[in-house]
FILOFI-315435 format. One record per residue (C-alpha): residue number from 1; z, x, y. Coordinates in Angstrom, 1 decimal. Layout:
N
NODE/i/Z/X/Y
NODE/NUM/Z/X/Y
...
This chain:
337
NODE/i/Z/X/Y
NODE/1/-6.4/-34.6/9.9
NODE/2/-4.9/-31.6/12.6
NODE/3/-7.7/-29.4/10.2
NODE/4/-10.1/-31.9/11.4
NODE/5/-9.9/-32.6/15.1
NODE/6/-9.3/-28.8/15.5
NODE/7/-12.7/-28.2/13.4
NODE/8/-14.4/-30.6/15.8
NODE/9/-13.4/-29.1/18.9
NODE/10/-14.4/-25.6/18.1
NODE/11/-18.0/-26.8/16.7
NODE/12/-18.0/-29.0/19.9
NODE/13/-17.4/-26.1/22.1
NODE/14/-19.5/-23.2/20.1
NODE/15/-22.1/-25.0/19.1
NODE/16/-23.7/-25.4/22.9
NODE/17/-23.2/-21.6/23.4
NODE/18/-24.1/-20.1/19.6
NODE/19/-27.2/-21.8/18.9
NODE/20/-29.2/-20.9/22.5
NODE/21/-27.8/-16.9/22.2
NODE/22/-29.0/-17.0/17.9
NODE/23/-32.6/-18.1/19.3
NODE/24/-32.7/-15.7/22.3
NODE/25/-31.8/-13.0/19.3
NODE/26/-34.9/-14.3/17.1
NODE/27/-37.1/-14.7/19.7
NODE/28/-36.1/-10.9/20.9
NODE/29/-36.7/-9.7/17.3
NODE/30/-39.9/-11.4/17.3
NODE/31/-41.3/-10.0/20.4
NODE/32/-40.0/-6.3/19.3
NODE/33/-41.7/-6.7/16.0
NODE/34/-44.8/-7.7/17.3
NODE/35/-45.0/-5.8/20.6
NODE/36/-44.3/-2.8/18.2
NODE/37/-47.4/-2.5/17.0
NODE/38/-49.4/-1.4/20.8
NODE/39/-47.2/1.7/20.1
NODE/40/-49.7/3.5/17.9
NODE/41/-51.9/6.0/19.0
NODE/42/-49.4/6.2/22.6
NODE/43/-48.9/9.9/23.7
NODE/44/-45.3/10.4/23.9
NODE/45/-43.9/13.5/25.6
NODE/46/-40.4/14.0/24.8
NODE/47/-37.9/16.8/26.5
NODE/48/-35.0/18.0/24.4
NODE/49/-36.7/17.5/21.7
NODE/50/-35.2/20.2/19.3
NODE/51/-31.9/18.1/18.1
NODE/52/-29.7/15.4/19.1
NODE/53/-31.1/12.3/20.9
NODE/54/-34.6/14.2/21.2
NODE/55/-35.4/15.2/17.6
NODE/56/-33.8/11.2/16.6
NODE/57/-36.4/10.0/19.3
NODE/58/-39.6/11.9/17.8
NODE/59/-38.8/10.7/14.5
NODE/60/-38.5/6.5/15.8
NODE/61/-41.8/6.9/18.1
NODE/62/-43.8/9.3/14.9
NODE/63/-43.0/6.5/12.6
NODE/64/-44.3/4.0/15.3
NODE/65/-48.0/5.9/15.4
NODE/66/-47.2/7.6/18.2
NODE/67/-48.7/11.6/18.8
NODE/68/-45.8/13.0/19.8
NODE/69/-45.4/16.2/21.9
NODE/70/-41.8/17.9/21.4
NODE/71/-40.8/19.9/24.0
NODE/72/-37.4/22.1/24.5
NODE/73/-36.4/26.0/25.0
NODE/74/-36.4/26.8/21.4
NODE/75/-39.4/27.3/19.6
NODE/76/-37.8/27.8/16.4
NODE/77/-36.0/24.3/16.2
NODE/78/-39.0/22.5/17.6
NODE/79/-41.0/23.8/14.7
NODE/80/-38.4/22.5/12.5
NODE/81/-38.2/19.2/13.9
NODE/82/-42.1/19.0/13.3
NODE/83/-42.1/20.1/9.9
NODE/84/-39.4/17.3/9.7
NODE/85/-41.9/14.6/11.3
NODE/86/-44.5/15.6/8.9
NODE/87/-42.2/15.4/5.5
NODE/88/-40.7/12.7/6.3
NODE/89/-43.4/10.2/7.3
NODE/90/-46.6/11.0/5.3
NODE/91/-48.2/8.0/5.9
NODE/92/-48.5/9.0/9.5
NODE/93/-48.9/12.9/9.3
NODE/94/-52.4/12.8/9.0
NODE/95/-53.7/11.2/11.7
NODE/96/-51.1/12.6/14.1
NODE/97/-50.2/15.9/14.2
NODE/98/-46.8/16.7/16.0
NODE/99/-47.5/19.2/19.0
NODE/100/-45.1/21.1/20.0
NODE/101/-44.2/23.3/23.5
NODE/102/-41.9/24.9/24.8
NODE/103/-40.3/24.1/28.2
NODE/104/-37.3/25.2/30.1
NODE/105/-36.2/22.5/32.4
NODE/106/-34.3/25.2/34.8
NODE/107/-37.8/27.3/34.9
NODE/108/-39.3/24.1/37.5
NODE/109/-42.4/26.9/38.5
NODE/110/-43.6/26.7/34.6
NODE/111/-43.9/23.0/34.0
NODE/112/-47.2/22.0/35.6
NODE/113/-48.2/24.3/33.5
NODE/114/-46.5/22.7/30.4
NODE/115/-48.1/19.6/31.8
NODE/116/-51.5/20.9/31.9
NODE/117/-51.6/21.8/28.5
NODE/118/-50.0/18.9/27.0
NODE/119/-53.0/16.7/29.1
NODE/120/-55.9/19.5/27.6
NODE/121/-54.7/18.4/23.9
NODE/122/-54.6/14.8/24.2
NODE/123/-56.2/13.9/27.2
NODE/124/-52.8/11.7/28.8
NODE/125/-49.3/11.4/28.2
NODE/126/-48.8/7.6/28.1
NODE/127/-45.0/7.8/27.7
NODE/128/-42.8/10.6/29.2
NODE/129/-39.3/10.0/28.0
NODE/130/-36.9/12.7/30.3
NODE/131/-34.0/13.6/27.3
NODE/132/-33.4/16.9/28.2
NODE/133/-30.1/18.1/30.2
NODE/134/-27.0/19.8/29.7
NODE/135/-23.5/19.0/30.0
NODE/136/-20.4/20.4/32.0
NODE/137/-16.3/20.7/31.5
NODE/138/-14.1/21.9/34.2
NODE/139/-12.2/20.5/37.0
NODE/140/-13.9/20.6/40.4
NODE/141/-11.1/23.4/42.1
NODE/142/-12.2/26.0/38.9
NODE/143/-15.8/25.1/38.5
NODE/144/-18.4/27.6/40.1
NODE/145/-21.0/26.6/42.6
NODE/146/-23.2/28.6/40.7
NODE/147/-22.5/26.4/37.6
NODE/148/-22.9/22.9/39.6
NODE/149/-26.3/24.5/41.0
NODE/150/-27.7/25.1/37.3
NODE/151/-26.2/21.7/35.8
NODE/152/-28.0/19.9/38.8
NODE/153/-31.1/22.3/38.2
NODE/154/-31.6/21.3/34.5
NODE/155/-30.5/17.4/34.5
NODE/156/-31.8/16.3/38.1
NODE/157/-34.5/18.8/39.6
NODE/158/-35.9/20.2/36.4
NODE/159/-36.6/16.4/35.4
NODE/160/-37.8/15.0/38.2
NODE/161/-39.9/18.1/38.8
NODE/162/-41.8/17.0/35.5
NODE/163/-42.0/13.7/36.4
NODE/164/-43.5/14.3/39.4
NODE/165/-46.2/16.6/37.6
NODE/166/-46.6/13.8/34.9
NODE/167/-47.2/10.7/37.1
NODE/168/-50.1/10.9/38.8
NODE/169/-51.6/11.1/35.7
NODE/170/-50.4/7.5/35.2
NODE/171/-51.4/6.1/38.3
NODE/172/-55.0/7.1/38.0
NODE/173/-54.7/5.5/34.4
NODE/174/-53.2/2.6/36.4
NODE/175/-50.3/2.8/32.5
NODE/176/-47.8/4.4/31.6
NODE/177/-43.8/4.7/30.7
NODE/178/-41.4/7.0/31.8
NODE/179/-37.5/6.6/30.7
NODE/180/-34.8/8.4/32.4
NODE/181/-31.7/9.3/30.0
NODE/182/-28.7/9.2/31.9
NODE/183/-25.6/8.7/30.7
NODE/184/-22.3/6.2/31.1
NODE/185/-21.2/9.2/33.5
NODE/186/-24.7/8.3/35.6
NODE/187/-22.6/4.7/36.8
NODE/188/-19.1/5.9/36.8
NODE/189/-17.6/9.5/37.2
NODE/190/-14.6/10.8/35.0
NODE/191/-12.2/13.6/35.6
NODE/192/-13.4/17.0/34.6
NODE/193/-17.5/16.0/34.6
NODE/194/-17.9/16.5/38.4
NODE/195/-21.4/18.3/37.9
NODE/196/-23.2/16.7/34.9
NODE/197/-21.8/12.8/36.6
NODE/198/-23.4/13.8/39.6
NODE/199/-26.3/14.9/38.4
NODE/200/-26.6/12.3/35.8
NODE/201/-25.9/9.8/39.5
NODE/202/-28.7/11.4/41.4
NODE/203/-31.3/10.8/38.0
NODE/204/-30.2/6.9/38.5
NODE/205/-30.4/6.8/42.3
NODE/206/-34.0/8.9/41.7
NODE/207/-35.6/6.7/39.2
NODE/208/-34.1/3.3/40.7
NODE/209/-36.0/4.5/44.2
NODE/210/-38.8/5.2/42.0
NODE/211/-39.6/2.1/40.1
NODE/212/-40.9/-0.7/43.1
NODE/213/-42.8/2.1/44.6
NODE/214/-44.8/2.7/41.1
NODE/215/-44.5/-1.0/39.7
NODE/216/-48.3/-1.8/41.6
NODE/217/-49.7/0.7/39.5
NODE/218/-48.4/-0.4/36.1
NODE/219/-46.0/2.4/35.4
NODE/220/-42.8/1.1/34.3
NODE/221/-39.3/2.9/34.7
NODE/222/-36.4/2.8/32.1
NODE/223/-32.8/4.1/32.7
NODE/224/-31.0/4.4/29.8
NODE/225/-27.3/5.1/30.0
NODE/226/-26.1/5.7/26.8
NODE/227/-22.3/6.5/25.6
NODE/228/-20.9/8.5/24.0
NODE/229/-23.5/10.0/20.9
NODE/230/-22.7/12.1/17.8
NODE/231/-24.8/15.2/19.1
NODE/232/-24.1/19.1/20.1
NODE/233/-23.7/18.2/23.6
NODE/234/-19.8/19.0/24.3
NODE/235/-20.4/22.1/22.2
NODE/236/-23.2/23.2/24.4
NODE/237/-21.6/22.5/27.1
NODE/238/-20.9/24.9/30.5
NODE/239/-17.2/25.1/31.3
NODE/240/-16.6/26.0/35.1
NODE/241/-17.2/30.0/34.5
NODE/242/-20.7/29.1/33.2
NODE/243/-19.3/30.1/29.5
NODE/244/-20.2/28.3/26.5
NODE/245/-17.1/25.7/26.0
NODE/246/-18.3/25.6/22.5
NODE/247/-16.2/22.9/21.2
NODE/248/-16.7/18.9/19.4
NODE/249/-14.8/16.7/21.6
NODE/250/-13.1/14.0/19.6
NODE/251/-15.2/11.1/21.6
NODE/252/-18.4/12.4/21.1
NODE/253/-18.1/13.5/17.2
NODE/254/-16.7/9.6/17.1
NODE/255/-20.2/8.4/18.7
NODE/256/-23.2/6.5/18.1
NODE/257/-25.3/8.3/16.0
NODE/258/-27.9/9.7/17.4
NODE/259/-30.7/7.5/15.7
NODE/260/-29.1/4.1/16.7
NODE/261/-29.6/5.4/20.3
NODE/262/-33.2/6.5/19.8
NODE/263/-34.3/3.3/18.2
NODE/264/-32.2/1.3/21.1
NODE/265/-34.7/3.4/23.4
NODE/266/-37.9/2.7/21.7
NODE/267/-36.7/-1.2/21.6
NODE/268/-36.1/-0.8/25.3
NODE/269/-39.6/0.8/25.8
NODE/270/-41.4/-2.1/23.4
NODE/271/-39.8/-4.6/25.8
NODE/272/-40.2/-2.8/29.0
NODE/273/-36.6/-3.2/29.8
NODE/274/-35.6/-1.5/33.5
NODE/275/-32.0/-0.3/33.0
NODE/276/-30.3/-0.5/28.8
NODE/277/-26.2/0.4/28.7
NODE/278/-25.4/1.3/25.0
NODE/279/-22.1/2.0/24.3
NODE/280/-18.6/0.4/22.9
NODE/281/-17.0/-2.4/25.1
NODE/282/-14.7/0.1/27.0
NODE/283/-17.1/2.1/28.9
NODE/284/-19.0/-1.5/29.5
NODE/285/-15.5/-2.4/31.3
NODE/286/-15.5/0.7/33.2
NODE/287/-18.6/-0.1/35.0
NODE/288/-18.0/-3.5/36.0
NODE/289/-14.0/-2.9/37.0
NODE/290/-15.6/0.5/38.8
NODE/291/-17.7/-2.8/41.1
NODE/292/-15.3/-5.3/40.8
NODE/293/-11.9/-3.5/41.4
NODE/294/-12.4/0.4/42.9
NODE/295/-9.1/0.6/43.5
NODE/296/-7.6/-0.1/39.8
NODE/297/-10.7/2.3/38.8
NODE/298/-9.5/5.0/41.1
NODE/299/-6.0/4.4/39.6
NODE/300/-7.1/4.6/36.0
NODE/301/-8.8/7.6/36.4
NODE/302/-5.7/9.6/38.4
NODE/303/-3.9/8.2/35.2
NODE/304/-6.2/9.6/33.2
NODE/305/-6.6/13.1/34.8
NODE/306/-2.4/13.5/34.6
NODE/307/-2.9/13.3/31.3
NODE/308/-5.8/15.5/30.3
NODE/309/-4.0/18.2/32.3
NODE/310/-0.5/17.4/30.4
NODE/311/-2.6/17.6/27.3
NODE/312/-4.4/21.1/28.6
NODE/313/-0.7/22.3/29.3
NODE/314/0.5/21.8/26.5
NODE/315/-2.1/23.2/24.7
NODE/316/-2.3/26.1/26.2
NODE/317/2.5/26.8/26.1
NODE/318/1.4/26.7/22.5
NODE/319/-1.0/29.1/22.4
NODE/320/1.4/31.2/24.3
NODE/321/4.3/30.5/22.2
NODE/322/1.8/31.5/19.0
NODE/323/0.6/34.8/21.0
NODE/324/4.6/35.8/21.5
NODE/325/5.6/34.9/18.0
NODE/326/2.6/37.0/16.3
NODE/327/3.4/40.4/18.8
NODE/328/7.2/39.8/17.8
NODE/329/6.4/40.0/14.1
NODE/330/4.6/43.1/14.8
NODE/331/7.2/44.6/16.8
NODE/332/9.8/43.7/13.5
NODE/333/7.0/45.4/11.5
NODE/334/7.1/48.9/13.0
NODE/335/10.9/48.9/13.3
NODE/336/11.2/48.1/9.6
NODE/337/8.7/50.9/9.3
C-alpha cells in the first residue's frame, strides 16, 4: 500500500512537468527535421576549417546540401578535409564541389581579398560561421604582451574583420547567418586563460552589439559557447613566451567530440537560435553562480589557481629531482670508469 501512495505522488508530481518538456522535445525535432531541408544549396563559409570543430562542421552542413567553402592557414589539410567531404558523402559530391581557400585570420589586410573570391565562385556566402582562433596558457605576470596582442589578433580582430567584409553582402541580399564560436571562457574567465577569455569576451560583447542593429535586415547572429571539445586546441596552444605548449590537457582530450558540437551548431542555425551553451552541468553552474554569487565565483577560482600552481610546483621539484638523479648516475659512471 506504502508502494502505492508513494507511486501516486511521484506520477502526480512528474506527470505535469514530463509530459509538456517530452512535447517541447518532439515538436523541436519536428521543426529541425523539417526546417533542415532550406539548408541545401546555402553557401557556407567556414574558418578553421582544416580539423577540429571546422573540418566536423563542413562535414554536418556538406551532408545538409550545403557548398561549402573551407578556409584555414593550411592548404595541405584543407585539401584533405575536401577530399574527405567528397568520399564520404557521394550522393552530394556532385552537385557541390567543396572550395577551398586559404586564410590567415592574423593577416586582417588579406581577407577582403579572401572575401572577394569566395563571392566571384558562388556569387554570396549565405552563412559565415567564424570557427577559427587559437588558444593561450600562462598566468597573466609571465605572459607577453606580444602574445595577448596576437591571441586577441586571431580570435577577436581577425574575425570580426571578416565579418565586417562578409556582411554587407547580406544586407543587400536582405539574408543571411553568421555564428560566432566562442567558448565557456567567452562568459566566465579561469585562471591561466587571461588572453584567449578575453578575447573570446570581446567576440560575445562584439556580436551581442551586433545582432539588433542587423536583425531589420534579416541577418541573424548565433553565439555559440561551447565546452570543453576533443580537438588539438590545448596542443596548439601559445604559452606566455609565444612557444608551442604542445600538450593534451586532460579536460579537453575528455570533451565532446568534435561532431556532437558541429551538429549542435547546425541545429542552432536550422532554428535560428541567438546564444547555444553546450557543455556538461559544471561549466553551466559556473555561469550562472559567476551572475548569481561573484563573490563565491571569485573564491572558487582563487581555490582553484592555488591549486594549479601546487600542481605546476610539484611538477616541476620532480623534474628537478629526475634531472639530479640522471647527472648523479653519470657522475658514478665516470668514477667507476
Amino acid at each position: 500500500m506504502n508502494w502505492q501512495v508513494l507511486w501516486w505522488i511521484i506520477s502526480t508530481l512528474c506527470i505535469p512537468v514530463s509530459v509538456p518538456l517530452i512535447t517541447m522535445q518532439l515538436y523541436k525535432h519536428y521543426r529541425l527535421r523539417i526546417l533542415k531541408g532550406k539548408l541545401k544549396g546555402k553557401v557556407v563559409l567556414i574558418t578553421g576549417a582544416s580539423s577540429g570543430i571546422g573540418e566536423a562542421l563542413a562535414h554536418q552542413f556538406y551532408q545538409a546540401g550545403c557548398k561549402i567553402i573551407l578556409t584555414a592557414r593550411r592548404q595541405k589539410e584543407l585539401e584533405r578535409v575536401r577530399d574527405d567531404l567528397l568520399r564520404a558523402h557521394t550522393s552530394v559530391a556532385p552537385a557541390h564541389q567543396p572550395v577551398v581557400i586559404t586564410l590567415d585570420l592574423a593577416d586582417i589586410p588579406s581577407i577582403p581579398l579572401a572575401v572577394q573570391k569566395a563571392i566571384s565562385i558562388f556569387g554570396s556566402i549565405d552563412i559565415l560561421i567564424n570557427n577559427g582562433g587559437m588558444s593561450q596558457r600562462g598566468s597573466v605576470q609571465s605572459t607577453k604582451l606580444e602574445v595577448d596582442m596576437q591571441v586577441m589578433q586571431v580570435n577577436y580582430f581577425g574575425t570580426i574583420a571578416l565579418t565586417k567584409e562578409v556582411l554587407p553582402y547580406m544586407i543587400q541580399r536582405k539574408a543571411g547567418h553568421i555564428v560566432a564560436v566562442s567558448s565557456i571562457q567567452g562568459r566566465v574567465a579561469i585562471p591561466f586563460r587571461s588572453a584567449y577569455s578575453a578575447s573570446k569576451h570581446a567576440l560575445q560583447a562584439f556580436f551581442d552589439s551586433m545582432r539588433p542593429e542587423i536583425a531589420q535586415h534579416n541577418v541573424h547572429v548565433t553565439v555559440v559557447s561551447p565546452g570543453y571539445v576533443q580537438t588539438q586546441l590545448s596542443i596548439n596552444a601559445v604559452t606566455g613566451s609565444g612557444q608551442k605548449y604542445g600538450v593534451m590537457d586532460e579536460t579537453t582530450a575528455g570533451g565532446y567530440p568534435p561532431e556532437y558540437v558541429a551538429q549542435q551548431i547546425l541545429n542552432s542555425v536550422v532554428l535560428q537560435e541567438k546564444e547555444v551553451v553546450i557543455a556538461t552541468t559544471g561549466p553551466c553552474l559556473a555561469i550562472l553562480l559567476r551572475s548569481l554569487s561573484p563573490s563565491l565565483y571569485f573564491w572558487i577560482m582563487q581555490k582553484r589557481a592555488n591549486k594549479m600552481l601546487a600542481d605546476a610546483k610539484s611538477k616541476n621539484n620532480a623534474a628537478e629531482a629526475k634531472v639530479a638523479g640522471s647527472n648523479k648516475n653519470v657522475s658514478d659512471d665516470k668514477k667507476v670508469k
